[in-house]
N, C-alpha and C positions, 0 to 999 in steps of 0.2 A: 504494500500500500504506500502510496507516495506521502510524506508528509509536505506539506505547501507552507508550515510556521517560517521556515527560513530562508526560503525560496520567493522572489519580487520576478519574476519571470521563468517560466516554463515550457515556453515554448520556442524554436528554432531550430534555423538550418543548417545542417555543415554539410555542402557539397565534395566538398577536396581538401588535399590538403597545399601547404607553397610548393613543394617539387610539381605535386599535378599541376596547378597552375601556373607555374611559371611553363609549361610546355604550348600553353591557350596565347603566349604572348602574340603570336602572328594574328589573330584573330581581335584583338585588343585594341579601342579608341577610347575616346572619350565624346567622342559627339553624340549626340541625340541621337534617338532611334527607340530600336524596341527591344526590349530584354529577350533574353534566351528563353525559349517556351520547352527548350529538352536539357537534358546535363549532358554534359560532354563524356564521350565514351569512357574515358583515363576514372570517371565516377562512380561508386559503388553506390550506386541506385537502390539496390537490396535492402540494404543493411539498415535496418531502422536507429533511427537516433532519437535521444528524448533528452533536451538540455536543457539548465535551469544557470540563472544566475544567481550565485550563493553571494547572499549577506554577509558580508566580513564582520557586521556587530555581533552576531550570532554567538553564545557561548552555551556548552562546552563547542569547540571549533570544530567542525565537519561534522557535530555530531549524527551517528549512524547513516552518514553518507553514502558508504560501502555496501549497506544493503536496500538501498534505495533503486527501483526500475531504472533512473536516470546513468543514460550513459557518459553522458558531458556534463563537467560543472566548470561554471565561468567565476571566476574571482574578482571583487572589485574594491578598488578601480586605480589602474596606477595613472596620475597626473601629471601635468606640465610641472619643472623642476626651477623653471625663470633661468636656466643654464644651459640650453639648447636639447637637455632630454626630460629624461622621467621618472619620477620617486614612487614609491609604492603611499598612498592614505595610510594613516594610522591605523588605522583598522586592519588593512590589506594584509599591513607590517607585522601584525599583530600572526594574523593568520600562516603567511609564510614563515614566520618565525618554529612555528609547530610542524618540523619536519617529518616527526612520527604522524601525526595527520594525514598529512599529506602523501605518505610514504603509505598508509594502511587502505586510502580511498585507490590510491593505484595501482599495489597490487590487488585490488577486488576486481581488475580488469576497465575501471573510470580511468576517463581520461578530464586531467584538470587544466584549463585558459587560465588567461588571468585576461581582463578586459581593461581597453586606454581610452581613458574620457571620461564620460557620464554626465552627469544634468550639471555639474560643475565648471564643466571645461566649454568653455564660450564660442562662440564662431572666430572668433581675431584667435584664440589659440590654436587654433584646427588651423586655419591659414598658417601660424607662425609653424606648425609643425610639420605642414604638410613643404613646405619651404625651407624647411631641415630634415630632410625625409632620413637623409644617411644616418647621422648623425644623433635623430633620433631611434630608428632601425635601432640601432648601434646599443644605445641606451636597453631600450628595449630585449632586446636580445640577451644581453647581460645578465638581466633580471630573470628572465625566463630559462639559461642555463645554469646561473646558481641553486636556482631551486627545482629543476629538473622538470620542469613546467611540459604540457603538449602543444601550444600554441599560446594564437592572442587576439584575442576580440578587439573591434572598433569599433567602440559605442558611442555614435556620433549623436548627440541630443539637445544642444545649445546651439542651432543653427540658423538665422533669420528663417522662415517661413516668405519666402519670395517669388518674383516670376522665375519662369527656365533660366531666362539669361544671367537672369542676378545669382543665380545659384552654383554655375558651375566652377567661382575658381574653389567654392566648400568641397566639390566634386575632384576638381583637380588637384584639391589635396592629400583625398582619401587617396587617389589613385598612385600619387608619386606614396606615399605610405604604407600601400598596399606592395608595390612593386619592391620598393625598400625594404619592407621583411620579409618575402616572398625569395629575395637576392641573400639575405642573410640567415634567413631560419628555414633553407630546405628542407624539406621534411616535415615539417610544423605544419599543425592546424592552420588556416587562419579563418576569421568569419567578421562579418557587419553586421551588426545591429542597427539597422535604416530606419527613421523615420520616415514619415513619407513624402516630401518631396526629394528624397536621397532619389526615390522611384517612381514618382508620379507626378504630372501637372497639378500644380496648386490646384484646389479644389475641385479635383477631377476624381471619379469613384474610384480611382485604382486601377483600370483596364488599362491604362492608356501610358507606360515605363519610360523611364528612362535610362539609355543603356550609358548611364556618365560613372559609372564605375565597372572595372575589367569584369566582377563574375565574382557574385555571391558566394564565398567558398569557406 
């Protein structure tokens, strides 16, 4: 039975992981258009996934995690560091500090994210990052192989709500970001957590995408 007390999200996608998708690079823009309606072959379609984003306030930490249905759990939230990369939240700090945790959710055969952003991180900090993609990568990266992490979520959520046009250099950020751990954490998960004009016309019911980021992965 899934417990939902420490869980703020349950639901999402992991299509691939950065080696699959760095091989999609030929196929890759950022212009307008329409999203992928299939996964690309290199995707294990099968395999059900069932992810949640774990509250780092939560204590005891990952409590009974390990035998939860969920196969992905997302950590939050590492932020802008004002230094060109990124610190883990107190709370996060707190969480990867318990390597036994963390070490008992993943051998149960979980795999643990850690997520960059959240309702904290503004639209001018997504530009400043997405404008140090390397460098952030970099940061990032760091963090995720000190604690033997599976990937890293972008949880993009402080973004103007604007037209298409006004929107894409937030787009052109994710993507230089995207590319940038993709180049540095082969192998890795990675995934977006989109609002919705990440992928739709302002005020449009959703039918109608935007393909301004490389592929939901």
């Amino acid at each position: 039975m899934l417990k939902p007390s420490w869980i703020f999200l349950a639901a999402y996608i992991v299509l691939g992981t950065a080696c699959q998708q760095a091989s999609l690079g030929t196929n890759v823009d950022s212009t307008p258009g329409v999203l992928p309606t299939a996964l690309p072959d290199s995707v294990d379609s099968d395999t059900p996934r069932l992810i949640a984003y774990y509250n780092a306030n939560t204590h005891p930490i990952l409590k009974d995690a390990d035998q939860q249905l969920y196969t992905h759990y997302i950590l939050s939230f590492l932020i802008p560091d004002g230094k060109g990369g990124v610190t883990p939240s107190g709370p996060l700090r707190a969480v990867l500090a318990d390597s036994k945790a963390l070490n008992r959710v993943q051998a149960a055969g979980k795999k643990i994210m850690v997520a960059v952003g959240g309702g904290t991180v503004t639209g001018d900090d997504w530009l400043t990052l997405g404008n140090n993609a390397e460098s952030v990568a970099e940061s990032i990266a760091k963090i995720v192989e000190q604690h033997n992490l599976d990937g890293v979520d972008l949880d993009i959520e402080a973004v103007p709500f604007m037209k298409q046009s006004e929107f894409q250099p937030y787009a052109d950020a994710a993507i230089a970001l995207t590319r940038a751990l993709a180049k540095r954490l082969p192998g890795k998960y990675l995934t977006h957590a989109p609002q919705p004009p990440y992928l739709c016309k302002p005020g449009s019911s959703g039918q109608s995408g935007l393909k301004l980021v490389e592929i939901i992965i």
